[in-house]
N, CA, C and O atoms as a DFTB+ gen file, in Angstrom:
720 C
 N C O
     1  1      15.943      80.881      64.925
     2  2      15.802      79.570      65.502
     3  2      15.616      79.759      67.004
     4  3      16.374      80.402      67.731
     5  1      14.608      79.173      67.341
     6  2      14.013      79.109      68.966
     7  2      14.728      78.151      69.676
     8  3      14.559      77.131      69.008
     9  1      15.327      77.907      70.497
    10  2      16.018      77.205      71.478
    11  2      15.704      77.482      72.870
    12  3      16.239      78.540      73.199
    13  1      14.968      76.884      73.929
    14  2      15.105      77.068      75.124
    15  2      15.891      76.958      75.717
    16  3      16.498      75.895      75.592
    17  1      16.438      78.035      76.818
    18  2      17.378      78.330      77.796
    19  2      18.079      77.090      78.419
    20  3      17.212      76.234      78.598
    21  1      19.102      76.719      78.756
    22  2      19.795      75.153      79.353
    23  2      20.661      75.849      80.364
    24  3      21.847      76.174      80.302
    25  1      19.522      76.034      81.566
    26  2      20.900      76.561      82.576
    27  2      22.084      75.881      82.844
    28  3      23.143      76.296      83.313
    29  1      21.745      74.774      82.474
    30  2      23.237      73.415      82.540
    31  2      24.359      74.294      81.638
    32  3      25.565      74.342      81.879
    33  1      23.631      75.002      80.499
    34  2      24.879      75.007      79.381
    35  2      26.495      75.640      79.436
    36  3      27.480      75.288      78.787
    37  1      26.366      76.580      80.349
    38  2      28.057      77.043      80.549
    39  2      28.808      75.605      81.507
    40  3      29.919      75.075      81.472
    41  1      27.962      75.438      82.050
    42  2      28.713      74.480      82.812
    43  2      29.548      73.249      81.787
    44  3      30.687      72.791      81.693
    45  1      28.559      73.107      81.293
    46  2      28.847      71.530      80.394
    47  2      29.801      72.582      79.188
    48  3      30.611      71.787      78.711
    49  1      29.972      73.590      78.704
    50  2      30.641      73.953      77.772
    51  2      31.609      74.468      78.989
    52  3      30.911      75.457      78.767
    53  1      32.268      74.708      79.763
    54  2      33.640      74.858      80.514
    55  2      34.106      73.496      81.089
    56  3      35.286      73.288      81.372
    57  1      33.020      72.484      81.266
    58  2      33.816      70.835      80.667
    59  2      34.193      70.349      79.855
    60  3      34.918      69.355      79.865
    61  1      33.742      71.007      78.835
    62  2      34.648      70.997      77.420
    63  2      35.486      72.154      76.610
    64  3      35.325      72.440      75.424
    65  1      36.300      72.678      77.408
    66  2      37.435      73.827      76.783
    67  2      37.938      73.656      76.008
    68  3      38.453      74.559      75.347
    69  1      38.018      72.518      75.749
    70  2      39.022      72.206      74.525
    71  2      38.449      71.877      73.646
    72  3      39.106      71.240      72.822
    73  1      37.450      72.037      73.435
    74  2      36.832      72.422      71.672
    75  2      36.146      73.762      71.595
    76  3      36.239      74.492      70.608
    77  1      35.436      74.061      72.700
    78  2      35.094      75.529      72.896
    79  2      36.126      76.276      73.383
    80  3      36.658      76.057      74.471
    81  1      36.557      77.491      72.334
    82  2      37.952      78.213      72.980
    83  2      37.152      79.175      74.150
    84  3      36.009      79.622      74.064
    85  1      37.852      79.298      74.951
    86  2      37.576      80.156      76.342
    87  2      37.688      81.957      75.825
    88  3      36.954      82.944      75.769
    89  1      38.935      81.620      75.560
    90  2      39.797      82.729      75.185
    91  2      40.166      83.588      74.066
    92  3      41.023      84.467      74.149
    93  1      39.291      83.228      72.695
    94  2      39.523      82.975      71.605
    95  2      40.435      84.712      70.931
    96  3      40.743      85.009      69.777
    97  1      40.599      85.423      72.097
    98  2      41.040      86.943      71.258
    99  2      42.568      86.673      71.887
   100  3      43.144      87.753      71.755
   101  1      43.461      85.740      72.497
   102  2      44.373      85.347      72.849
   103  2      45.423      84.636      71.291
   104  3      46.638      84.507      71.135
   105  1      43.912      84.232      70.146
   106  2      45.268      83.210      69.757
   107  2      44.749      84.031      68.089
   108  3      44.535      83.286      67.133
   109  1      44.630      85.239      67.963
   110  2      44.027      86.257      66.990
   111  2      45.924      86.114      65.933
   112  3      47.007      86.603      66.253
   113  1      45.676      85.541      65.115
   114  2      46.902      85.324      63.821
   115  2      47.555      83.943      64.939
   116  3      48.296      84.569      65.697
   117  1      47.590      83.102      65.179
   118  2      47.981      82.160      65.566
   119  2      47.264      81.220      65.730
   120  3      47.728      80.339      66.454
   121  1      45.733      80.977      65.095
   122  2      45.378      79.621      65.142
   123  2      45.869      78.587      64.637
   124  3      45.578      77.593      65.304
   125  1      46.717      78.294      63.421
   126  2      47.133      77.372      63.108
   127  2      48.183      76.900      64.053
   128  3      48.603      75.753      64.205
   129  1      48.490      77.883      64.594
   130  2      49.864      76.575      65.355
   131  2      49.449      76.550      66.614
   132  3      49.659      75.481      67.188
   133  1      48.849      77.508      67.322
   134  2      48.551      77.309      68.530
   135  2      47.313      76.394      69.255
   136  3      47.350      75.809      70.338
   137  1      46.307      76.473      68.363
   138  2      45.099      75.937      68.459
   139  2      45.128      74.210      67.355
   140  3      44.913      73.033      67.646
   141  1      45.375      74.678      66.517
   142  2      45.286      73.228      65.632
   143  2      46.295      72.663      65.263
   144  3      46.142      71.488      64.928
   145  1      47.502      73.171      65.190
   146  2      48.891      72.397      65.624
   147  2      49.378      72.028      64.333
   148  3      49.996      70.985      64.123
   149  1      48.985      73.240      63.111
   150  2      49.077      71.878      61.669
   151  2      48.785      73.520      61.171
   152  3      48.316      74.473      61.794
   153  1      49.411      73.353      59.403
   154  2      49.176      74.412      59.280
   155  2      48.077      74.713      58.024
   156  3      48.066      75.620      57.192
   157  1      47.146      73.554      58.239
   158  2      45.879      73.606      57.429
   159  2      45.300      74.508      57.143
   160  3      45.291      75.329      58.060
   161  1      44.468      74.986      55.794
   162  2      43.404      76.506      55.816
   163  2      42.870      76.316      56.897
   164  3      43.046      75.226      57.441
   165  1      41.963      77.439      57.603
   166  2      41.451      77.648      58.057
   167  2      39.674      78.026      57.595
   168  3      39.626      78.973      56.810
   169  1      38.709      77.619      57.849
   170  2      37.810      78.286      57.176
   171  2      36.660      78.497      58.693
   172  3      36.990      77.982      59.762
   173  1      35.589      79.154      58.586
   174  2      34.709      79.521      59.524
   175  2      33.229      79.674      59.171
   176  3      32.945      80.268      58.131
   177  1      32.465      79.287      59.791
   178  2      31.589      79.624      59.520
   179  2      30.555      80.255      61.120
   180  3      30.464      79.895      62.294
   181  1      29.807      81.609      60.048
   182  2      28.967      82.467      61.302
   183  2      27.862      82.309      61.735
   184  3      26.952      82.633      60.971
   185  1      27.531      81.828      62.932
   186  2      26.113      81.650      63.167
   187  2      26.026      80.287      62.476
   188  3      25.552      80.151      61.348
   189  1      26.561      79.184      63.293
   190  2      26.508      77.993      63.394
   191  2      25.876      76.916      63.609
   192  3      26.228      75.749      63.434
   193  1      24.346      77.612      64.231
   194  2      23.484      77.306      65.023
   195  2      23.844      75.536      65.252
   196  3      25.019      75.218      65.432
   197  1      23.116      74.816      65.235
   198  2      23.022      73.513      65.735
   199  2      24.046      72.511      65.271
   200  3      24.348      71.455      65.827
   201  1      24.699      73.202      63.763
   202  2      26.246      72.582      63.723
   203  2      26.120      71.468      62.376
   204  3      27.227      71.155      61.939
   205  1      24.964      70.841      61.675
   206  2      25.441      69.813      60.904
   207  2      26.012      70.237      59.721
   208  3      26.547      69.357      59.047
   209  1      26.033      71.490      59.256
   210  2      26.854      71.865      57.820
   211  2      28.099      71.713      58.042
   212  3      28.675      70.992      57.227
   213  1      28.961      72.321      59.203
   214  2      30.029      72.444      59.875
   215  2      30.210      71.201      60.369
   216  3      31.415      70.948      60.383
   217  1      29.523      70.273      60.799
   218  2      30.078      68.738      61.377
   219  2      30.531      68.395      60.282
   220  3      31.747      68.278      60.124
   221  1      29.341      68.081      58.957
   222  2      29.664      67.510      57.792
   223  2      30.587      67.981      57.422
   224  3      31.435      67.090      57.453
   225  1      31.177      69.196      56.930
   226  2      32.486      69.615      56.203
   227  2      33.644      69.220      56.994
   228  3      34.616      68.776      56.383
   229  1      33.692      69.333      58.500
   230  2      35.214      68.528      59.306
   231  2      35.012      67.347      58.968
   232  3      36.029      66.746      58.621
   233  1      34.007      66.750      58.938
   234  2      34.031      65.222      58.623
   235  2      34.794      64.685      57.046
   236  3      35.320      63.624      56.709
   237  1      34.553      65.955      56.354
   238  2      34.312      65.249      55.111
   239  2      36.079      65.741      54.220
   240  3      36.707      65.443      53.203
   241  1      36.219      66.691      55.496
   242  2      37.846      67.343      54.902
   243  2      38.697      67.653      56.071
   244  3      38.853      68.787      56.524
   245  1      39.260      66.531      56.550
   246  2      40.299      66.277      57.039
   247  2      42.036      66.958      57.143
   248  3      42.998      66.736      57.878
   249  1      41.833      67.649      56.258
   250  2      42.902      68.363      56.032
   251  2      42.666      70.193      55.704
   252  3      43.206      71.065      55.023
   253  1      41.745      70.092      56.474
   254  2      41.419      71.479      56.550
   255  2      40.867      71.698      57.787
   256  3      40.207      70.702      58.086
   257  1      40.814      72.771      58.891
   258  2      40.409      73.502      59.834
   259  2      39.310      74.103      59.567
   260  3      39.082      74.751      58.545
   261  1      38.257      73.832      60.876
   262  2      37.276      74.633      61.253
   263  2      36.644      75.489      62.490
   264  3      36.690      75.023      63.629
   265  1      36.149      76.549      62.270
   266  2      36.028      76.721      63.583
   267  2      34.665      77.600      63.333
   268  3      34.694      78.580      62.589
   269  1      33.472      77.183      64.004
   270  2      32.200      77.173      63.984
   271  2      31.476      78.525      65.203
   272  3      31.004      78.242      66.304
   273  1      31.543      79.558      64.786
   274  2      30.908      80.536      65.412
   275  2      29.748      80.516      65.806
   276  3      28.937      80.287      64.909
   277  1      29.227      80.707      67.064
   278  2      27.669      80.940      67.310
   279  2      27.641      82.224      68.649
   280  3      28.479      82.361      69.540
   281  1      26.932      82.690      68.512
   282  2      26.917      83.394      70.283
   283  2      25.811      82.663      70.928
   284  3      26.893      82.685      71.514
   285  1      24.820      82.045      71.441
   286  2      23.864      81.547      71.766
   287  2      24.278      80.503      72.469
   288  3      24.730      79.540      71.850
   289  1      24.224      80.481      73.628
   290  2      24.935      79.509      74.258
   291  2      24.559      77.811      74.130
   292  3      25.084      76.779      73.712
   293  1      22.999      78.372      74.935
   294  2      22.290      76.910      74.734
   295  2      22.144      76.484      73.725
   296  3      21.517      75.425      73.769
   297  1      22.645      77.033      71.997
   298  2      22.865      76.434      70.964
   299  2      23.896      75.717      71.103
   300  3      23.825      74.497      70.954
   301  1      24.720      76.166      71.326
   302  2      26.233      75.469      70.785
   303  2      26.181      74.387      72.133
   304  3      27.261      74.369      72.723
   305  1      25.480      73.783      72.533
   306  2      25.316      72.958      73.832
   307  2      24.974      71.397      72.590
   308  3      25.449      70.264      72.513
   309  1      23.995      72.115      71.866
   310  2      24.014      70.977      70.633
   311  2      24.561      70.427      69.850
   312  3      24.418      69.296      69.385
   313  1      25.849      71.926      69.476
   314  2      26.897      71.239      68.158
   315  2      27.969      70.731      69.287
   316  3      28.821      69.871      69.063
   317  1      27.862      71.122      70.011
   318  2      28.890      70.320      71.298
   319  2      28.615      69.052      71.325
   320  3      29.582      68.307      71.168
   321  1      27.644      68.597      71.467
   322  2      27.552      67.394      71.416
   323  2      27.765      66.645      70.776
   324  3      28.503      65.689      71.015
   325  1      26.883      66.974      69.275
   326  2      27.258      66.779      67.412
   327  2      28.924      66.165      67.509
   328  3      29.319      65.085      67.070
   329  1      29.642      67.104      68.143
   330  2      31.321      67.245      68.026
   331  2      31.858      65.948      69.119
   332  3      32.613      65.105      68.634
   333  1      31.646      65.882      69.878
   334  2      31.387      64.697      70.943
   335  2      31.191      63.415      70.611
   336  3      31.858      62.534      71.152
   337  1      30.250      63.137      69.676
   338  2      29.811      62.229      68.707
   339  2      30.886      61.552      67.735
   340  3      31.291      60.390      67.692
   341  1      31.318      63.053      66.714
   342  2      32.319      62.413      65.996
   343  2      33.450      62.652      66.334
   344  3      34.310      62.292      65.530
   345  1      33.920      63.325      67.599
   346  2      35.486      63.806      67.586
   347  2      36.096      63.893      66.588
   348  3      36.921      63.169      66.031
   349  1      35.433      65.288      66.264
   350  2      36.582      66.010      65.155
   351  2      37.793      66.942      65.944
   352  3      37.792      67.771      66.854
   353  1      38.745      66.363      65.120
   354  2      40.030      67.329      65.837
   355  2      40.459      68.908      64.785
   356  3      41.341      69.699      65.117
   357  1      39.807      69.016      63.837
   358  2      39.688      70.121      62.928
   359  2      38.661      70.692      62.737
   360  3      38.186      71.144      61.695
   361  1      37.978      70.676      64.612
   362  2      37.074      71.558      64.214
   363  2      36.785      72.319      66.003
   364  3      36.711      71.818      67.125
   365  1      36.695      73.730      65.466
   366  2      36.778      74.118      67.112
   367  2      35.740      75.034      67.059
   368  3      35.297      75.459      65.991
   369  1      35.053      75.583      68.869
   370  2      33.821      76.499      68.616
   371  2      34.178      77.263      69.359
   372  3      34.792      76.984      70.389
   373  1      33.745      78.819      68.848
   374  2      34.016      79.956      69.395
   375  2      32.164      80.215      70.123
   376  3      31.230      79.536      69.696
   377  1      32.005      81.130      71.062
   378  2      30.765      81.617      71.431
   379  2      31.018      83.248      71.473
   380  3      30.999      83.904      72.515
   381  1      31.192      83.635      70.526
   382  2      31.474      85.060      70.205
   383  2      29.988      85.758      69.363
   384  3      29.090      84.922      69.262
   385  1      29.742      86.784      68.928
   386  2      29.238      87.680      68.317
   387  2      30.086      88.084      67.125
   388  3      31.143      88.664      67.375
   389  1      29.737      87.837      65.772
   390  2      30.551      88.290      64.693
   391  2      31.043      89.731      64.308
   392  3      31.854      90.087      63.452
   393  1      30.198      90.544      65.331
   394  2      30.562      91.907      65.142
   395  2      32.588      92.024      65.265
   396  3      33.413      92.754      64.717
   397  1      32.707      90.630      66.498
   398  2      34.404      90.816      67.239
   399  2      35.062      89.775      65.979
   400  3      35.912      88.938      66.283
   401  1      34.676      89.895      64.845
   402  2      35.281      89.046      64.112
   403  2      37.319      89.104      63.719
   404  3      38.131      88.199      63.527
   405  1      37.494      91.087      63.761
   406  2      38.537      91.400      63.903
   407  2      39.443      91.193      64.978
   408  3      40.657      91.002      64.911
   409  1      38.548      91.266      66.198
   410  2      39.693      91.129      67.437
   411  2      39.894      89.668      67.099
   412  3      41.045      89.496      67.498
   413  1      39.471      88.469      66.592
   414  2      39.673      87.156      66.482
   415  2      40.711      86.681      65.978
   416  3      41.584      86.109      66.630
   417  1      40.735      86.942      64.259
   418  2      41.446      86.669      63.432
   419  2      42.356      88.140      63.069
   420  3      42.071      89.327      63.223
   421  1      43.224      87.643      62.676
   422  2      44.289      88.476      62.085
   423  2      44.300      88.987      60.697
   424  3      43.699      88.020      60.230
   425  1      44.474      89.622      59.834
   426  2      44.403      90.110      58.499
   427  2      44.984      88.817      57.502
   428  3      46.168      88.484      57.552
   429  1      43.992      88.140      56.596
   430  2      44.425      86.823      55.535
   431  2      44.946      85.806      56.475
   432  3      46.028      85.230      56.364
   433  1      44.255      85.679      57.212
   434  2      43.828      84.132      58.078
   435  2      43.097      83.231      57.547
   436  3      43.359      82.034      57.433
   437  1      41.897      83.957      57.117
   438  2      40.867      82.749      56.870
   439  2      40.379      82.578      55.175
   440  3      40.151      83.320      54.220
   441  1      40.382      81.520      55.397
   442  2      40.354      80.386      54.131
   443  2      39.281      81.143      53.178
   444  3      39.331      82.060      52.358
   445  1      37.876      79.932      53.927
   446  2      36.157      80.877      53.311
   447  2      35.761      80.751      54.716
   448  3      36.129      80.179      55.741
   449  1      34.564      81.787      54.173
   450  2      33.924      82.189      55.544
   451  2      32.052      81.433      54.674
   452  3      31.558      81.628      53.564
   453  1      31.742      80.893      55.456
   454  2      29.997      80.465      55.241
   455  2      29.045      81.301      56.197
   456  3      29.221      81.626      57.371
   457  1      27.846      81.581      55.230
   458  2      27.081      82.051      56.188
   459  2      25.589      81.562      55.735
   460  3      25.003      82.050      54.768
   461  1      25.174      80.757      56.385
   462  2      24.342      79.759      56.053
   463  2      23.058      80.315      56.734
   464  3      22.663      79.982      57.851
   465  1      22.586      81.024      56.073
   466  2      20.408      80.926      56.174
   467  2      20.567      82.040      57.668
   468  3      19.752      81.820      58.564
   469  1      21.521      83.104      57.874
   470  2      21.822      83.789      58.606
   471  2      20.090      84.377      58.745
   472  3      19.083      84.280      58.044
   473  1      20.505      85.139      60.324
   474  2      18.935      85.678      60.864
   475  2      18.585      87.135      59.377
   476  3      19.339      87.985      58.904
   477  1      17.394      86.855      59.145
   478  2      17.304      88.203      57.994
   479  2      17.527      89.585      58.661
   480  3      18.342      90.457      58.360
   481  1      16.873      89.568      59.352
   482  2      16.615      91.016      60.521
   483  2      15.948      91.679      59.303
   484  3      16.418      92.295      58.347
   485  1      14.642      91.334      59.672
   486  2      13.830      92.201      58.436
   487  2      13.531      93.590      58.810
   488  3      13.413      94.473      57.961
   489  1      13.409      93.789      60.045
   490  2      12.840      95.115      60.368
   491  2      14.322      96.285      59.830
   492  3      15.528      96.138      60.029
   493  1      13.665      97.258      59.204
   494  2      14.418      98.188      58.479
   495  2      15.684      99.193      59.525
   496  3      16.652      99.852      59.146
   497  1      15.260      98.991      60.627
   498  2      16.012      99.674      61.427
   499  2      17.309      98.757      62.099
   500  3      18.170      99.263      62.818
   501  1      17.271      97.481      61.760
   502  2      17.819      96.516      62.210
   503  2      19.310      95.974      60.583
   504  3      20.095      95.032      60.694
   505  1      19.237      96.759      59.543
   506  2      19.602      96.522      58.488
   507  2      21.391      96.371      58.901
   508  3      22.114      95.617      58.250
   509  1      21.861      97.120      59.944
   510  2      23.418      96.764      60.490
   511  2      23.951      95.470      61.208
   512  3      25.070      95.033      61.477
   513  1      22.741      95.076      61.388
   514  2      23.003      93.744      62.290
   515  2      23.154      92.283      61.064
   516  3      23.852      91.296      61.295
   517  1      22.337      92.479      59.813
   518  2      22.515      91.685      58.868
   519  2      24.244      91.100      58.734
   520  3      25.306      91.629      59.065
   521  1      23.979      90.027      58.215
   522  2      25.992      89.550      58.131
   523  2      25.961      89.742      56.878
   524  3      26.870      89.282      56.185
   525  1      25.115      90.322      56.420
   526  2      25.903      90.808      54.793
   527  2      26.057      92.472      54.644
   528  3      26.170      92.944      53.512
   529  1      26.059      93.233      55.668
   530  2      25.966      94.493      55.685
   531  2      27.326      95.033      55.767
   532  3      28.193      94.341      56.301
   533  1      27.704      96.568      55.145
   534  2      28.767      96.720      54.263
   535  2      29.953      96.426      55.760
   536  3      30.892      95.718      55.395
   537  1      30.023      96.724      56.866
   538  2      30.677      96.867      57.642
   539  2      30.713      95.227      57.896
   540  3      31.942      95.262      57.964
   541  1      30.521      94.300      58.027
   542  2      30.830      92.908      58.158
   543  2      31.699      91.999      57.226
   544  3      32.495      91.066      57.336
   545  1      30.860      93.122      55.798
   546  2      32.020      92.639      54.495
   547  2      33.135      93.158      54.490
   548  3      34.044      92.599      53.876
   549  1      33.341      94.307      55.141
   550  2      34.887      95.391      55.377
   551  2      35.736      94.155      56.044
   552  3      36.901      93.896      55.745
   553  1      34.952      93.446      56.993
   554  2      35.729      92.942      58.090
   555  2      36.410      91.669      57.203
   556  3      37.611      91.429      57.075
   557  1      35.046      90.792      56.526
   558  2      35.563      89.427      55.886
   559  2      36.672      89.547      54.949
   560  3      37.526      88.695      54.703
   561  1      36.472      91.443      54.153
   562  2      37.567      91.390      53.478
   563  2      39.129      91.483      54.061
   564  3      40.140      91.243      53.400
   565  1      39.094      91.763      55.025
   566  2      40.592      91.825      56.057
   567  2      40.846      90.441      56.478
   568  3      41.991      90.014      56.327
   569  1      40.134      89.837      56.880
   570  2      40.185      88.461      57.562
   571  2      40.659      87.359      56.488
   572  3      41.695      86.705      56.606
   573  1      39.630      87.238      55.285
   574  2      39.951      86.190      54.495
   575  2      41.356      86.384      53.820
   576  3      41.948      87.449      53.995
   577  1      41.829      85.524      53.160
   578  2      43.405      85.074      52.533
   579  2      42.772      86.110      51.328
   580  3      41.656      86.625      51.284
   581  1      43.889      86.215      50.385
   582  2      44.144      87.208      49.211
   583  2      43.535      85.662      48.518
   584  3      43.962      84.543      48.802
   585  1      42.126      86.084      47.279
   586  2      41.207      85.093      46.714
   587  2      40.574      84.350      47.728
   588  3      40.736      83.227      47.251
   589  1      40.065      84.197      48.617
   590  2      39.626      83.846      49.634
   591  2      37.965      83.846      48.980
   592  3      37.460      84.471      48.048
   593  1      37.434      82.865      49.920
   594  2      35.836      83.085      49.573
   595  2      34.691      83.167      50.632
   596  3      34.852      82.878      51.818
   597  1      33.894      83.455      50.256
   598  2      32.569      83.907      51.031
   599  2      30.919      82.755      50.629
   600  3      30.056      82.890      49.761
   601  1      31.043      82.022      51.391
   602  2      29.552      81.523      50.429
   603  2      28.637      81.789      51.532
   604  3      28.842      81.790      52.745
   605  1      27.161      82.102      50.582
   606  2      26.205      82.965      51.298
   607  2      25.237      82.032      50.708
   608  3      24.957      81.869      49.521
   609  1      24.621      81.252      52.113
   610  2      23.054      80.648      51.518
   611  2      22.099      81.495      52.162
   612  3      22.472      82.207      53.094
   613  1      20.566      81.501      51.663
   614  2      19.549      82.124      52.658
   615  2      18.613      81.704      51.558
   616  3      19.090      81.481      50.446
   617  1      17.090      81.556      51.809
   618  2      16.048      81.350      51.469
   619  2      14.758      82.619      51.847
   620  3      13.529      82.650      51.781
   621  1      15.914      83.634      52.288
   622  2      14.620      84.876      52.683
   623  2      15.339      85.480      51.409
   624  3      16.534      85.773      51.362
   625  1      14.381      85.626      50.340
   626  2      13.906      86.798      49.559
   627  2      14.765      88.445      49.634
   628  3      15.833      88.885      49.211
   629  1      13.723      88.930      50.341
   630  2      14.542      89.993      50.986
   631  2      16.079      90.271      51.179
   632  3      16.692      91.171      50.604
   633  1      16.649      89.309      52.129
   634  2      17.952      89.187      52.783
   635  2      18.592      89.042      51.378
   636  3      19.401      89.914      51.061
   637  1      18.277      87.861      50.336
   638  2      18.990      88.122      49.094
   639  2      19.216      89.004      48.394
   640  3      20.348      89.130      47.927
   641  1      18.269      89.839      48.118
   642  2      18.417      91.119      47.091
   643  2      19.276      91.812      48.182
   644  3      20.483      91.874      47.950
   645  1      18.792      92.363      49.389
   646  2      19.701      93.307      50.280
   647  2      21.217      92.924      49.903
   648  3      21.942      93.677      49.253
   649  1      21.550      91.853      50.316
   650  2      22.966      91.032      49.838
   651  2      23.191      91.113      48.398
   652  3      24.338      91.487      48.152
   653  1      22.655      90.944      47.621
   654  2      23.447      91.286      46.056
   655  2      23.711      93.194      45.985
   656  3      24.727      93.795      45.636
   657  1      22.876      93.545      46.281
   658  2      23.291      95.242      46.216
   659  2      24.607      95.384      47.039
   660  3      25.605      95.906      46.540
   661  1      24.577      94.812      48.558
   662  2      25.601      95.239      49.510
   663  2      27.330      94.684      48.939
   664  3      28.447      95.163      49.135
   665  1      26.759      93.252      48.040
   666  2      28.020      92.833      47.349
   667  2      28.530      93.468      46.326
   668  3      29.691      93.315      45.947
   669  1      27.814      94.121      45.877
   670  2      28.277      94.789      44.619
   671  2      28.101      96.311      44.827
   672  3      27.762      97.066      43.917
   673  1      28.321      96.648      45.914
   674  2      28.250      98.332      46.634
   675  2      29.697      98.177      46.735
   676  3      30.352      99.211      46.601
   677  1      30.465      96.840      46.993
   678  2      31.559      96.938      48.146
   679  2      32.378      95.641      47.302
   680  3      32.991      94.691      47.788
   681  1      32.130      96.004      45.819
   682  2      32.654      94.994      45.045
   683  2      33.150      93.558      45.142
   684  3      34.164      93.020      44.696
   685  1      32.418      93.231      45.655
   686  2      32.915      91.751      45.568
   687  2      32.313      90.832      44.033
   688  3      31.196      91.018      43.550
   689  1      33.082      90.105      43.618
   690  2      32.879      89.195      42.678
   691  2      32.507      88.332      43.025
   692  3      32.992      87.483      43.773
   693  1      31.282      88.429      42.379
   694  2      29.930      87.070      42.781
   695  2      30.013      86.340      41.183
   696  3      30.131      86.668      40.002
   697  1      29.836      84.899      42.203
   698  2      28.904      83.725      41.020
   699  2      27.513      83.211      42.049
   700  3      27.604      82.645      43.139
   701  1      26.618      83.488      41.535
   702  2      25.334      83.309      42.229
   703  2      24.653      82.336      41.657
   704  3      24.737      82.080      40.456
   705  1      23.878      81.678      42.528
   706  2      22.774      80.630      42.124
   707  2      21.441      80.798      43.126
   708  3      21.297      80.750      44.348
   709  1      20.465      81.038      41.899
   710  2      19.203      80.845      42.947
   711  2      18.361      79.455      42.366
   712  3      18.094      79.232      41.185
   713  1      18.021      78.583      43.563
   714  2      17.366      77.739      43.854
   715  2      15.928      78.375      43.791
   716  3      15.753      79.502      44.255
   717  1      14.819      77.613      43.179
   718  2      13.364      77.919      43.506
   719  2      12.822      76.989      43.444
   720  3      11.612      76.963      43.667
């Protein structure tokens, strides 16, 4: 997803700290009480881009926590706003890189993790940077709760098959659905 640069955007996201965490490797096994004050699941989703899957789900579940990952700044300038709109209080944004997913969360923190139409990175040399690659799943498996879940959308071809091998390299129990 193409987004042009918003030199405004740190500015206007350090006017809003308090939905964008500043600090977010400060409250790593303590989001529920420190950050959301309640001791709701937690769930996340990576690469958040513009935010309406993640608006819709705080909207729609109230009694559950979110917190919406993107690194891209002048993206999250959008779901900032999105969030602005509806003031959700169960839902917070990190501007991290998922690689630091460990320094974040603590071991069986998180609820499910979504990863919605993630970048493919088709080029073959680029196959570590994928969020379904075995070292990202090492991580989700530390992070998520004991039965915890993972849902994986994408519409690239490719990125799917890569992802069913990498899930079942590194055993995870899949129920799959393909849409055509």
């Amino acid at each position: 997803m193409r987004v042009r640069n918003k030199p405004w955007a740190k500015e206007f996201i350090l006017t809003h700290n308090n939905l964008c965490i500043n600090d977010p490797y400060n409250y790593k096994g303590k989001w529920k009480k420190k950050i959301f004050q309640n001791k709701n699941p937690i769930n996340i989703e990576i690469g958040s881009g513009k935010g309406n899957f993640i608006i819709n789900l705080a909207k729609q579940n109230s009694n559950q926590n979110y917190i919406a990952i993107e690194k891209n700044i002048s993206i999250v300038t959008i779901l900032l706003k999105k969030w602005i709109e509806n003031k959700l209080c169960n839902l917070k944004i990190i501007i991290e890189d998922a690689i630091n997913l460990k320094k974040l969360f603590a071991n069986n923190e998180i609820n499910k993790i979504y990863l919605n139409f993630s970048d493919p990175w088709p080029k073959k040399r680029h196959f570590k940077r994928r969020l379904t690659y075995q070292k990202f799943l090492e991580i989700y498996k530390k992070i998520l709760i004991k039965n915890g879940q993972l849902y994986f959308k994408t519409d690239n071809n490719n990125l799917f098959n890569y992802s069913l091998l990498e899930f079942q390299k590194n055993k995870w129990n899949l129920w799959t659905s393909r849409i055509k």
